[in-house]
C-alpha positions as a printed Julia matrix, in Angstrom:
291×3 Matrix{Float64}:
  83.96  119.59  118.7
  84.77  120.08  122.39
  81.07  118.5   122.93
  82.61  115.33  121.45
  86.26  115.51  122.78
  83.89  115.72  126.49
  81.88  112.14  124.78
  85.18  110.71  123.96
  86.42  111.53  127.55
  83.48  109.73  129.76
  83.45  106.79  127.22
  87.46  106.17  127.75
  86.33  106.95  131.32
  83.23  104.01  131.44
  85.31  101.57  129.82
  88.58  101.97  132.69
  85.78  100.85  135.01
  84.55   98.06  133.33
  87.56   96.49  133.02
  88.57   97.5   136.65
  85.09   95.53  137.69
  86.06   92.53  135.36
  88.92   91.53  137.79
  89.17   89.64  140.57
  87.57   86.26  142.03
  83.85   87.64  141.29
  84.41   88.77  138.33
  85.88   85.76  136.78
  83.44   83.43  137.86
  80.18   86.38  137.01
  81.29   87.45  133.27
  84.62   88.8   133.76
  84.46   88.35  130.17
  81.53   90.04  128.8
  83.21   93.29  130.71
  85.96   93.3   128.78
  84.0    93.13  125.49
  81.89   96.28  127.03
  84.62   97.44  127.84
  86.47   97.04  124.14
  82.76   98.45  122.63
  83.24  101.68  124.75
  86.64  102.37  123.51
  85.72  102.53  119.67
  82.77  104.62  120.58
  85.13  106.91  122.6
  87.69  106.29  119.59
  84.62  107.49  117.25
  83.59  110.65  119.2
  87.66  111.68  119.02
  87.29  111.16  115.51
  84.46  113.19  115.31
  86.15  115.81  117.4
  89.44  115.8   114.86
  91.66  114.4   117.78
  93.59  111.45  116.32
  95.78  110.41  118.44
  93.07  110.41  121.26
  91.32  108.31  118.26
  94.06  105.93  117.99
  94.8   105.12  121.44
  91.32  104.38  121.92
  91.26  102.15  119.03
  94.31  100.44  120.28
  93.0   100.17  123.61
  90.21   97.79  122.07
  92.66   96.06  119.99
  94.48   94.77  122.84
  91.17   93.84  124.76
  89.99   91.88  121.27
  93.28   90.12  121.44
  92.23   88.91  125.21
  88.7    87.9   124.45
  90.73   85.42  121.15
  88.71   88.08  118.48
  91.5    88.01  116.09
  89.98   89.52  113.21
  88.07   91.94  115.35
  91.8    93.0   116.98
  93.18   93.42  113.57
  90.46   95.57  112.03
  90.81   97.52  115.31
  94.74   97.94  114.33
  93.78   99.09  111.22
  91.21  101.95  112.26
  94.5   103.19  114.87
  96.36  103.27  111.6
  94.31  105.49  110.11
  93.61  107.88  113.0
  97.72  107.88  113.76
  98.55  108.82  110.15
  96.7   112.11  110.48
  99.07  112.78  113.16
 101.77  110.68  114.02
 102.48  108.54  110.86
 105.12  106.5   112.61
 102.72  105.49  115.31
 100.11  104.65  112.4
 102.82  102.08  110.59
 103.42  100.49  113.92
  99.58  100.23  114.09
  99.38   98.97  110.73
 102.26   96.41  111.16
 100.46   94.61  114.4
  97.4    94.39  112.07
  99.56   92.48  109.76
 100.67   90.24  112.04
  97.33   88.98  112.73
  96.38   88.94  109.13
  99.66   86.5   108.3
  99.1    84.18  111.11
  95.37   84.2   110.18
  96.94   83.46  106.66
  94.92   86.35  105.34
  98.03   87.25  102.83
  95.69   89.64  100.49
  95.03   92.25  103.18
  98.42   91.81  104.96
  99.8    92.82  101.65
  97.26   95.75  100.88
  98.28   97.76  104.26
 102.09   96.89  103.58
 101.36   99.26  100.69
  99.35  101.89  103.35
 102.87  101.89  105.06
 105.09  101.79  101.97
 103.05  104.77  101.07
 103.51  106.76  104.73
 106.83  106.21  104.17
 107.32  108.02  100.74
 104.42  110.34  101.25
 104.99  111.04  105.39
 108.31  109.97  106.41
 110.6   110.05  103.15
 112.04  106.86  103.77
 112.59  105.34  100.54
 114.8   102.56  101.68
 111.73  101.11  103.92
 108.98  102.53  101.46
 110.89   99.4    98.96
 110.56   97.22  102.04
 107.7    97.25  102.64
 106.16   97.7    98.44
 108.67   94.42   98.09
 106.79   92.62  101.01
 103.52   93.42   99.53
 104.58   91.95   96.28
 105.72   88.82   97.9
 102.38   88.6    99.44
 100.44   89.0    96.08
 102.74   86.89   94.56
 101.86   84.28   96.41
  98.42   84.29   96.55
  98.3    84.66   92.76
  97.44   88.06   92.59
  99.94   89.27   90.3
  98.62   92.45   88.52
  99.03   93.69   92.25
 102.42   92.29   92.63
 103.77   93.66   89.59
 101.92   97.13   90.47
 104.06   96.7    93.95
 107.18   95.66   92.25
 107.12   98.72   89.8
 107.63  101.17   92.89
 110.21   99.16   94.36
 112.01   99.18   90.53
 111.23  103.68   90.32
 112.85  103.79   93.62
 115.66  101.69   93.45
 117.16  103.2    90.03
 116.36  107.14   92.36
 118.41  105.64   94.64
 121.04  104.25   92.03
 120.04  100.74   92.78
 120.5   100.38   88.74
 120.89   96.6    88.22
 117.68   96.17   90.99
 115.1    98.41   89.04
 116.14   96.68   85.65
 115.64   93.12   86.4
 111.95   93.98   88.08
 111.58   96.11   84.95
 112.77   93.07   82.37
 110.4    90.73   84.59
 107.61   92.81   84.36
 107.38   93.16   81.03
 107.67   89.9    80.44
 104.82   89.02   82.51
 102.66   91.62   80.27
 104.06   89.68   77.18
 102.22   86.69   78.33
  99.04   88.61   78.38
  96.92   89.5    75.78
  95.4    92.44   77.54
  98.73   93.95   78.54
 100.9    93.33   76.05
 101.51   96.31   74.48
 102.59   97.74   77.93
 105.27   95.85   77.7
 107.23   98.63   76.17
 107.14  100.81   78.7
 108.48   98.71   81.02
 111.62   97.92   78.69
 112.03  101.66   78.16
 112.72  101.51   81.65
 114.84   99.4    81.87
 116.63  100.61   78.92
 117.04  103.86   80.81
 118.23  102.46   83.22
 120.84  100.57   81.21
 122.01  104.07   79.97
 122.63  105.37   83.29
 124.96  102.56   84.13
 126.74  102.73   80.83
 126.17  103.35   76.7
 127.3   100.19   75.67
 124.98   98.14   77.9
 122.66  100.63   76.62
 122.68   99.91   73.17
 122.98   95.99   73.75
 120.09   95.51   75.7
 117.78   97.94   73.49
 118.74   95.17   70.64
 118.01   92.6    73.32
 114.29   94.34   74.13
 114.08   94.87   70.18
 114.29   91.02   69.55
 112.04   89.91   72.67
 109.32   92.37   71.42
 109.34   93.51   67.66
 106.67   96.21   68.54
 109.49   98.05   70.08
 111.33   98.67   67.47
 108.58  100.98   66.09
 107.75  102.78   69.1
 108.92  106.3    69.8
 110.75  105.34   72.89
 112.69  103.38   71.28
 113.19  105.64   68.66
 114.23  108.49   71.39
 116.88  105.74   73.35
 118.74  105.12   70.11
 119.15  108.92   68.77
 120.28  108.83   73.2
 122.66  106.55   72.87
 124.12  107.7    69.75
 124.3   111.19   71.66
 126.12  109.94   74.3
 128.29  107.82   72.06
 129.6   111.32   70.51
 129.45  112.71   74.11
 127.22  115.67   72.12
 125.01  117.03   75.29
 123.15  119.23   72.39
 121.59  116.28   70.45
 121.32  114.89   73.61
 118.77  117.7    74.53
 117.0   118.66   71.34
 116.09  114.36   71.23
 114.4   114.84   74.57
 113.18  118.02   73.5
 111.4   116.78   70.27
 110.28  113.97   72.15
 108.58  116.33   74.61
 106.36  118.18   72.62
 104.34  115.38   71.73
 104.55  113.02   74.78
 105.3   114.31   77.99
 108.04  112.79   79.75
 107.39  111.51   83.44
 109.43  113.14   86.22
 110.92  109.52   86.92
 112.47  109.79   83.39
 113.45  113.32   83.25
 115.71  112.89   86.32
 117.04  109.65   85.22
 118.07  111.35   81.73
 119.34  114.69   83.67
 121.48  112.19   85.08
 123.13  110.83   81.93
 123.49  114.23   80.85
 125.14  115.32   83.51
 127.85  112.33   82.77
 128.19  114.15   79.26
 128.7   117.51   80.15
 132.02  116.05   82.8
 133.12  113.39   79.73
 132.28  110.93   82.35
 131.35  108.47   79.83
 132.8   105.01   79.79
């Protein structure tokens, strides 16, 4: 390791010199140029050999360092993949340093109009947000700027995989009316497909939960809503579960309310999204908080 780190060190080392040597009157006239693309060479292999020796940020800057000198010699792609490797170096260690990285990268993918990848590392940073940084607000951001992306270059089972993250976090954060129209949307996207229509229920189970949270009467109106857009639903469990729910909460009976999600339980699992979204209703029952 500390044979690397010493690598790492005289490459970082080599390439200050040839860039120091590429200016000036001489320089520019003999191959200033080709300099700075040694230059931008040694710093990835001194950004590899700090990989090697498990010291990221050393790895990052380095990888920046070649970025920037891409960026000089008009290597736009070459800059951007550069970005991308600091990214990944900087979220071993400093994971707000890797979504700046990762945010220059886009840059130069949207002005290159490379909207695909620009949209796949949004979702790197929407991820080192919820994973690293616990910032759900700009984890949405940045899963709603990926779906934008997708959208628009047709990719839309990645969109709608994007815009189902930005719909589980919105209704944590009470963002009710938010995660129920991607929810509705969604599913009506998979009713369109053959492939993914049956799918479709899950989605409006969703957003039928999330209906419940708000209130019981919206509740029970737009389960009859979901029930005429998609007859399936009326024979699925979930639906099954949301009306014995509703019903529950209608009575403000926090017993039935449990034993349904109980039975319910034992043969499919509920997801930790739904659990706290029904703790939540419950809660409302046991303070006759109901409206």
């Amino acid at each position: 390791m500390a044979d690397q780190e010493q690598k790492a060190l005289q490459f970082v080392e080599e390439a200050e010199k040839k860039l120091k040597s590429s200016k000036g009157f001489f320089a520019s006239v003999f191959g200033g140029g080709s300099k700075v693309e040694e230059a931008a060479e040694l710093f990835v292999r001194g950004a590899n050999a700090f990989k090697m020796a498990k010291k990221w940020p050393g790895a990052g800057q380095c990888f920046c360092r070649a970025a920037e000198l891409q960026l000089q010699l008009g290597s736009k792609h070459e800059a951007a993949t550069h970005y991308v490797d600091a990214g990944g170096a900087y979220k071993k260690a400093d994971p707000q340093e890797a979504v700046n990285c990762l945010s220059k990268a886009i840059e130069i993918y949207t002005d290159m109009g490379r909207f695909n990848i620009a949209a796949k590392h949004h979702v790197t940073i929407a991820e080192i947000y919820e994973s690293e940084l616990a910032d759900m607000d700009k984890a949405i951001s940045s899963y709603q700027q990926a779906a934008d992306y997708y959208k628009g270059e047709e990719s839309n089972s990645s969109a709608n995989k994007c815009l189902l993250k930005v719909a589980q976090y919105a209704a944590q954060l009470e963002r009710y009316d938010r995660a129920i129209e991607i929810y509705e949307e969604v599913a009506m996207s998979c009713m369109d497909n053959s492939l993914l229509k049956y799918s479709a229920k899950d989605h409006f189970f969703r957003a039928a939960v999330c209906h419940l949270c708000i209130d019981v009467l919206n509740a029970q109106q737009n389960l009859q809503k979901y029930e005429d857009l998609f007859p399936a639903f009326s024979d699925a469990r979930e639906c099954k579960l949301l009306k014995t729910l509703t019903q529950a909460c209608e009575d403000e009976d926090a017993d039935a309310f449990t034993d349904a999600i109980k039975e319910y339980d034992t043969i499919s699992r509920l997801d930790q999204w739904t659990t706290t979204m029904l703790l939540r209703v419950k809660k409302r029952i046991n303070n006759d908080d109901l409206k």
